[in-house]
MIDOSE-1310 file (N, C-alpha, C; in nm, 2 decimals, decimal comma, always signed):
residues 81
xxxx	+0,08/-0,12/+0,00/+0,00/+0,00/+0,00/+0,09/+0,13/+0,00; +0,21/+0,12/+0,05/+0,33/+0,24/+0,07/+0,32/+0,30/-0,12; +0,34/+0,38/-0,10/+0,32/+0,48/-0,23/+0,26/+0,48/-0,35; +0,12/+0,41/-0,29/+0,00/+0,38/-0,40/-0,09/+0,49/-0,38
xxxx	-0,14/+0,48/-0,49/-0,27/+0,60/-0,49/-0,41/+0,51/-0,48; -0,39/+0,45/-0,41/-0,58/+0,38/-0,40/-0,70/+0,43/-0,34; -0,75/+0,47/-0,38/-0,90/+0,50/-0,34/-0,96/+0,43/-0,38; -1,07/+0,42/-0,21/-1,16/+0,34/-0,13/-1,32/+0,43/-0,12
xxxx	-1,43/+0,41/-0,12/-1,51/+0,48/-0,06/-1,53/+0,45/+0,09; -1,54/+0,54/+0,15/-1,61/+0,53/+0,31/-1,67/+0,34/+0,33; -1,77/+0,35/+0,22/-1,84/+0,19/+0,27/-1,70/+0,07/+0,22; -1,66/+0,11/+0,10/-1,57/+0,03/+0,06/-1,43/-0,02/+0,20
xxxx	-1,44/+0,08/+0,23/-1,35/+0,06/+0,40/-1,38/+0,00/+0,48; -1,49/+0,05/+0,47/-1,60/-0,04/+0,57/-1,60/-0,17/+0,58; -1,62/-0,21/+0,45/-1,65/-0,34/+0,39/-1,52/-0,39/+0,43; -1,43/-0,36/+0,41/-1,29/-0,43/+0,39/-1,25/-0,48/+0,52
xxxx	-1,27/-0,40/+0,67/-1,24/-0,37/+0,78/-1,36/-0,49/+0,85; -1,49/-0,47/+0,83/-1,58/-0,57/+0,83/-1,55/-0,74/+0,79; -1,48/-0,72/+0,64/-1,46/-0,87/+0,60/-1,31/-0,90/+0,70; -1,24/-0,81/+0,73/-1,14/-0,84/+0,80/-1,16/-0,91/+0,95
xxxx	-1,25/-0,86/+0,99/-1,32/-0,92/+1,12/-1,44/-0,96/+1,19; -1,46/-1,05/+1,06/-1,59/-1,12/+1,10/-1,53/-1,26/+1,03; -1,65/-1,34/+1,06/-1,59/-1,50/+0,96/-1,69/-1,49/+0,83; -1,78/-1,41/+0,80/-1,84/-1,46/+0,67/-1,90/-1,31/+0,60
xxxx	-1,93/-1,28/+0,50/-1,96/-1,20/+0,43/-2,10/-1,13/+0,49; -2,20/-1,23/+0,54/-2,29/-1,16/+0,60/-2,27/-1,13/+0,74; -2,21/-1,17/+0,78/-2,17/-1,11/+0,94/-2,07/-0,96/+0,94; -2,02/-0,93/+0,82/-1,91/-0,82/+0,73/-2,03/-0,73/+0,73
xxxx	-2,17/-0,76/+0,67/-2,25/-0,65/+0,61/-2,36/-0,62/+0,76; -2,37/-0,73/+0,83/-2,38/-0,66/+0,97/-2,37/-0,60/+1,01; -2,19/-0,62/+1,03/-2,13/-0,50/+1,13/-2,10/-0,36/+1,07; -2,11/-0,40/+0,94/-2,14/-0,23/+0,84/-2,26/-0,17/+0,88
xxxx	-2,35/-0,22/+0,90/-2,50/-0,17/+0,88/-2,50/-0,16/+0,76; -2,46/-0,26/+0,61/-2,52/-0,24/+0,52/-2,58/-0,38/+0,48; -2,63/-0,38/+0,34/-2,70/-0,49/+0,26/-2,56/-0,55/+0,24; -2,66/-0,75/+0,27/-2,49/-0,83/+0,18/-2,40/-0,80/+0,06
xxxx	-2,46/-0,73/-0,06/-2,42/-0,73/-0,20/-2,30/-0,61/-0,15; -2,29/-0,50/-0,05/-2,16/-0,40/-0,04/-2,06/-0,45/-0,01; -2,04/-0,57/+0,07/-1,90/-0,61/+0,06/-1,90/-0,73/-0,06; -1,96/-0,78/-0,13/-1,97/-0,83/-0,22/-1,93/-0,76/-0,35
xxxx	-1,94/-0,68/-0,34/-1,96/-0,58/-0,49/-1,82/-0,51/-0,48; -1,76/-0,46/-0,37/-1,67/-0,40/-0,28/-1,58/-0,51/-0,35; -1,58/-0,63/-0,32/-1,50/-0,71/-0,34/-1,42/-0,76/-0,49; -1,55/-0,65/-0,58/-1,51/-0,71/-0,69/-1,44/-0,55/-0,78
xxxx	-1,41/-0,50/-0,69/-1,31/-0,37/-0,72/-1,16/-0,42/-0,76; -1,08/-0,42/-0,83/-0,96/-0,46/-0,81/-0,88/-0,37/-0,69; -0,91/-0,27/-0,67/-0,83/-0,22/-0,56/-0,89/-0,23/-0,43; -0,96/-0,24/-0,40/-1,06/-0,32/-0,29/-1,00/-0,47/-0,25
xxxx	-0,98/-0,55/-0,37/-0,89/-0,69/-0,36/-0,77/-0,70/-0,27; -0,68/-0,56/-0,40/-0,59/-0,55/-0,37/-0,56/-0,49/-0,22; -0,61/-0,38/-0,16/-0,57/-0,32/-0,03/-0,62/-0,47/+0,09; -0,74/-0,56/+0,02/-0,76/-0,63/+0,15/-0,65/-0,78/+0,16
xxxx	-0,56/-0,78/+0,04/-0,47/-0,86/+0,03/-0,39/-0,81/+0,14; -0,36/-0,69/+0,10/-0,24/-0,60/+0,19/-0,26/-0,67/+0,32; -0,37/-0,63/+0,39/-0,39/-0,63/+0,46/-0,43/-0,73/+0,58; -0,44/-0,82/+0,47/-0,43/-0,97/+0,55/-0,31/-1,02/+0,50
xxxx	-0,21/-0,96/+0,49/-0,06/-1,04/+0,47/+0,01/-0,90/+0,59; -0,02/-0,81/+0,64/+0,03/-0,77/+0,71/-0,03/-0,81/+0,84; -0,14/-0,85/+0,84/-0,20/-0,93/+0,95/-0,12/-1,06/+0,99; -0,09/-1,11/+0,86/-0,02/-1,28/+0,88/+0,08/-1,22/+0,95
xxxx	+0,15/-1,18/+0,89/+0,33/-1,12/+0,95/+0,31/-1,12/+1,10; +0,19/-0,99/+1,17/+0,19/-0,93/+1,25/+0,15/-1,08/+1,38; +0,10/-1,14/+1,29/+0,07/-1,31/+1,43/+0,17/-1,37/+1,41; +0,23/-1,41/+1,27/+0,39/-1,48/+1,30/+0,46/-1,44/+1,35
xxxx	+0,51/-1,31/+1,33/+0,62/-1,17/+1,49/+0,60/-1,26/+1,61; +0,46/-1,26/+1,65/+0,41/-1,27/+1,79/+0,39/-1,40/+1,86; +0,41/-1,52/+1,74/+0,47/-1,62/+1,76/+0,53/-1,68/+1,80; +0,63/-1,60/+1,66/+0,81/-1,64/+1,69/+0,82/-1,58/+1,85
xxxx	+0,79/-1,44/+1,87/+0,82/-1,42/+2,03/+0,80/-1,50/+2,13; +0,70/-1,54/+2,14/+0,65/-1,60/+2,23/+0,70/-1,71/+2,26; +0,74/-1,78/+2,11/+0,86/-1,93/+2,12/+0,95/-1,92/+2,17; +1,01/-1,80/+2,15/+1,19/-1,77/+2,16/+1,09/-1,74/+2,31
xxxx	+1,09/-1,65/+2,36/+1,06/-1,67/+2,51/+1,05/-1,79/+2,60; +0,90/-1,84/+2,52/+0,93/-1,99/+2,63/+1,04/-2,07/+2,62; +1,07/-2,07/+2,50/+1,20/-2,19/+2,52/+1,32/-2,13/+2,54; +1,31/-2,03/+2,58/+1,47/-2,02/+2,70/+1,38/-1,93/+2,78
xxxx	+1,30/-1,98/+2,82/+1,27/-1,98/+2,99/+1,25/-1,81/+3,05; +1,26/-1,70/+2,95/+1,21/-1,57/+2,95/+1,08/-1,58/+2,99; +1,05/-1,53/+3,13/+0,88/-1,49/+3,17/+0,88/-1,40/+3,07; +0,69/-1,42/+3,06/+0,62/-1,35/+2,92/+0,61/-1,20/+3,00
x	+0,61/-1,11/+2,93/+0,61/-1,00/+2,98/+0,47/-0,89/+2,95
């Protein structure tokens, strides 16, 4: 996403931020307070794709980091902090 020009609309964020934290498309359009077809339709934006790719590969990273920490801690015996 670093030195892209992507524009999103308001709901399109929504959508994306929704599909990011929920388990299913209609629990996505719940927590938007919109109809199922906006993150559906949202979905079929290429840049909408794209930023929610971003965004779940910097999510992956951000739980593997916290992983690896927590490994390297327990196994040499570092209290979790």
């Amino acid at each position: 996403m670093a030195g892209s020009e992507r524009k999103l609309s308001r709901k399109q964020e929504e959508a994306i931020v929704g599909l990011l934290s929920t388990r299913s498309v209609e629990e996505a359009a719940r927590a938007c307070n919109t109809p199922v077809r906006l993150p559906t339709r949202s979905m079929r934006s290429d840049t909408a794709r794209a930023v929610l790719r971003d965004m779940e590969h910097h999510i992956d990273l951000a739980i593997q980091s916290t992983i690896t920490k927590m490994w390297r801690r327990n196994s040499f015996g570092t209290p979790f902090k």
